[in-house]
C-alpha positions in Angstrom: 120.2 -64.6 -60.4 119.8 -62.5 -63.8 117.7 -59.8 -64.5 114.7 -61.9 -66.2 114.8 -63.5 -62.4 114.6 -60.1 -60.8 112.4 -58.1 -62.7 110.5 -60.2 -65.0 110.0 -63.6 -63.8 107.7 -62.7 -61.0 105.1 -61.1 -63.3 104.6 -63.9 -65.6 102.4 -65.3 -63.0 100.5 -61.9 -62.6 97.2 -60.8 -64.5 97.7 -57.8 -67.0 95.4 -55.0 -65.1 98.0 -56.1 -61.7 101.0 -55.3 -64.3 99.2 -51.9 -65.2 97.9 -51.2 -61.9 101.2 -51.0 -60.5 103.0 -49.3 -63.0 100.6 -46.5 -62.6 100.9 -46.5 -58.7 104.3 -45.9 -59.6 104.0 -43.3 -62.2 102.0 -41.1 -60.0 104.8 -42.0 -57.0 107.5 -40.1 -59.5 105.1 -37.4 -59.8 104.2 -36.9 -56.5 108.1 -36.6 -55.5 108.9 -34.4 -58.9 105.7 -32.1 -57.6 107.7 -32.5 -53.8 110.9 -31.3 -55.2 109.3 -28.3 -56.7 107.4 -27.4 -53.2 104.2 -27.7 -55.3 100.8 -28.7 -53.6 99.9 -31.0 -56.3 102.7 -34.0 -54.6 99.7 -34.5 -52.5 96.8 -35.2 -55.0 99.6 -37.6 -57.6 100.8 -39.1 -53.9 97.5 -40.1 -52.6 96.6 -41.5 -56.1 99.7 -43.8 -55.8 99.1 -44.9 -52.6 95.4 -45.4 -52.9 96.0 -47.7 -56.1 98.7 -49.5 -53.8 96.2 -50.4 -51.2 93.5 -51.9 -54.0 97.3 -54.0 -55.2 98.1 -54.7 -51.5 94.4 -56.1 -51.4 94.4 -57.7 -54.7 97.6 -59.7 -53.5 95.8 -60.6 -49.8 98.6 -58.5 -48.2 96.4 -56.8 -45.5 99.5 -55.5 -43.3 101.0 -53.5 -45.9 97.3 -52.3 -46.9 96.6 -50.9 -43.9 99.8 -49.3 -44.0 99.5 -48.0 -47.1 95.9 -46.5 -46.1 97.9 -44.6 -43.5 100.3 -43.5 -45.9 97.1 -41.9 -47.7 95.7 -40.2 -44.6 98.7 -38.6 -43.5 98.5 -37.3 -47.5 95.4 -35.6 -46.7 96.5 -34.2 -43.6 99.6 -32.9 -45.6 97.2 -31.3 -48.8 95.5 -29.5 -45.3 98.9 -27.8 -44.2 100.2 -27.2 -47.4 96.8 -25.4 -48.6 97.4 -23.2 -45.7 100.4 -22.3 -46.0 100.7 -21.2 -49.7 100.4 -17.7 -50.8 99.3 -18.7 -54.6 97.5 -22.5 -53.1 99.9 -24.1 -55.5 103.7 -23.7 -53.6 105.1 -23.5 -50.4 107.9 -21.9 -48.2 110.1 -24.4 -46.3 112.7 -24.5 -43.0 114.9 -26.2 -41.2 113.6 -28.7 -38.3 113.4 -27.0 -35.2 114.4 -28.9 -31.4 111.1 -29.7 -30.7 110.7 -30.8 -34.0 112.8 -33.5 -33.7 111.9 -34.5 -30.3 108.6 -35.2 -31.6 110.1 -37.1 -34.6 112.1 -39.4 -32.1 108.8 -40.2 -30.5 106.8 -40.6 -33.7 109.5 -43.1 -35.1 109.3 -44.8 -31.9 105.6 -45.4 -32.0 105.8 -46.1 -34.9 108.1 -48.9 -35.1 105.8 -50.3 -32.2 102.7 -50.0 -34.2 104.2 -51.1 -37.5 105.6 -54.2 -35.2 101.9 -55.3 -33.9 100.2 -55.2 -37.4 103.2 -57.3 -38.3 102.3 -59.3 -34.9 98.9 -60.3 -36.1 100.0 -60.3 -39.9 99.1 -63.7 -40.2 95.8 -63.4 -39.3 95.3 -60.2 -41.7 97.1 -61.9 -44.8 94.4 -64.0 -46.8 97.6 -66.0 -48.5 98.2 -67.1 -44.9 98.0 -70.5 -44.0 97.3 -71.7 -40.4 98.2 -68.5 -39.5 99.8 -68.1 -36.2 100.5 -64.9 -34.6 103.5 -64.0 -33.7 106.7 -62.2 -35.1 108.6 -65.6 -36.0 107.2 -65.5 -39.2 109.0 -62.3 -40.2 112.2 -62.4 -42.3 114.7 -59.6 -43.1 112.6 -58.1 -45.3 109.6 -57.7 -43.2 112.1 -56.3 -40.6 113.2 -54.1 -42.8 109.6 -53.2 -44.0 108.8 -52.1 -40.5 112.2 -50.0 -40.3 111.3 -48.3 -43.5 107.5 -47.4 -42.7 108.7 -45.8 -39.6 111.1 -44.0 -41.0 108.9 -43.1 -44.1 106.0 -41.9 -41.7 108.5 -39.3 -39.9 109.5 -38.2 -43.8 106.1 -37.4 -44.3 105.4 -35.5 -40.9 108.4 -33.7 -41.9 107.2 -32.9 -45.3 103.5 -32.2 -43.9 105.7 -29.4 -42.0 107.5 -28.1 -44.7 111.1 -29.4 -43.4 113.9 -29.7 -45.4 115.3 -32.3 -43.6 112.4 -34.6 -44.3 114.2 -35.5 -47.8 117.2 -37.0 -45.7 114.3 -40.0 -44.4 113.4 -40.4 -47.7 116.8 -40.6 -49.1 117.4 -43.7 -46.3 114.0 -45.1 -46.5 113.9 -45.5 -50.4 117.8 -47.0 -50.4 116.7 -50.1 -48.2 113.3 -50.2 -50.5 114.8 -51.2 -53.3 115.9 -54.6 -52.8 113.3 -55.4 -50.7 110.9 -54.7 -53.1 113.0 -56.9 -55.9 112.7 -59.5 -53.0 109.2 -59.5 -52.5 108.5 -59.4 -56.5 107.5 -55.6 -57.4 110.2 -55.1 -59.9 108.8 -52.1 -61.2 108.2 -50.6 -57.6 111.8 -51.3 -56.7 113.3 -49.2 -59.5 110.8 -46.4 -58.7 112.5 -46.4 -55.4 115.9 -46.5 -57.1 114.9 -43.1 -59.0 113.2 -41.5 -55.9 116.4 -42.1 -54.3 118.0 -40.0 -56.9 114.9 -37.3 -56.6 115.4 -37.5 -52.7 118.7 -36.2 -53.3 118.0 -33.7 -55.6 114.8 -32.2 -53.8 117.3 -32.2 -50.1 119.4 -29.7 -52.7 116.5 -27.8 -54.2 114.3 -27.0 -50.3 118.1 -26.7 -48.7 119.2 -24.4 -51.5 115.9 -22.3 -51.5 115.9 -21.7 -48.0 119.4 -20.1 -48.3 118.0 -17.7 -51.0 114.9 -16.5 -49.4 117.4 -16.0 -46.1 119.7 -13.7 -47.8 116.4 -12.2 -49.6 115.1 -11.6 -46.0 118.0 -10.2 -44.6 118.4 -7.9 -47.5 114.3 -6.5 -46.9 115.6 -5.9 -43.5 118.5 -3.7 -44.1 116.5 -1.4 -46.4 
């Protein structure tokens, strides 16, 4: 398969406002992860943009499972803009740490309920999906990539806890979530959405290095206060 199959072939059959829609969903996704990288408040307005035009795609296409998902995705924004707006000094950028014990016992348990929730909406898929036909629920419709969508939505709802928090290690979910995105989302036709996961792979990276690096340097500013 070339890369007219892969990244062009599937939008020949799409309208032009679908084409547009989606490349600005995925403009403001860059956005929201360049604003993330800089620990600036405004990744949650740009995120919740891209995710918001997502669901009216997700709709457009009759793909009500990955709607709904995508309207979580856009809560869990909002409750991120809330945490983030208290915790900034100048309401624009934020302090960040390492995940504490706790912290991760409760992301264990939120992954796991997660993957359980994301499995019944992909349960009664069928019935949610308007390009369904006869549905039947059921998860013997689902193929690797829907297997691998549920995987990545769990993992990408810890991420964004993690981020809500202010963790650094909330990049390293991000990192594995966007690397199995991007050729499911050549699979399932969104060309342009799999390369913007192929860049916020890269931007994953680079942010893990930019929150892990900062922490160090307000440490050492810390301990220096202390000792005067």
């Amino acid at each position: 398969m070339n890369l007219h199959d892969l990244f062009l072939k599937p939008y020949e059959s799409y309208e032009t406002s679908q084409i547009v829609l989606e490349a600005a969903a995925a403009l403001f996704g860059l956005l929201s992860v360049f604003f993330s990288v800089r620990k600036n408040i405004w990744v949650y307005p740009t995120g919740i943009i891209s995710t918001v035009l997502y669901v009216y795609i997700l709709h457009q296409f009759g793909l009500w499972g990955d709607m709904l998902i995508n309207v979580y995705y856009s809560i869990m924004s909002v409750y991120g803009w809330i945490l983030w707006t208290k915790s900034s000094e100048d309401n624009i950028h934020v302090n960040v740490s390492w995940t504490t014990k706790k912290e991760w016992l409760f992301s264990a348990v939120l992954f796991a309920v997660s993957l359980f929730l994301i499995t019944v909406v992909y349960y009664y898929k069928p019935l949610l999906d308007e390009v369904s036909e006869n549905p039947v629920t059921g998860l013997q419709h689902l193929d690797w990539a829907n297997w691998l969508d549920v995987l990545t939505t769990a993992i990408f709802l810890v991420g964004m806890w993690l981020m809500a928090k202010r963790k650094i290690e909330n990049w390293i979910f991000w990192i594995i979530g966007d690397l199995i995105c991007v050729p499911m989302m050549l699979y399932k036709g969104l060309g342009i959405t799999s390369v913007q996961y192929l860049v916020f792979t890269v931007m994953a990276y680079i942010g893990y290095l930019e929150w892990k690096n900062g922490a160090a340097r307000a440490d050492i500013q810390h301990e220096s206060s202390s000792a005067l």
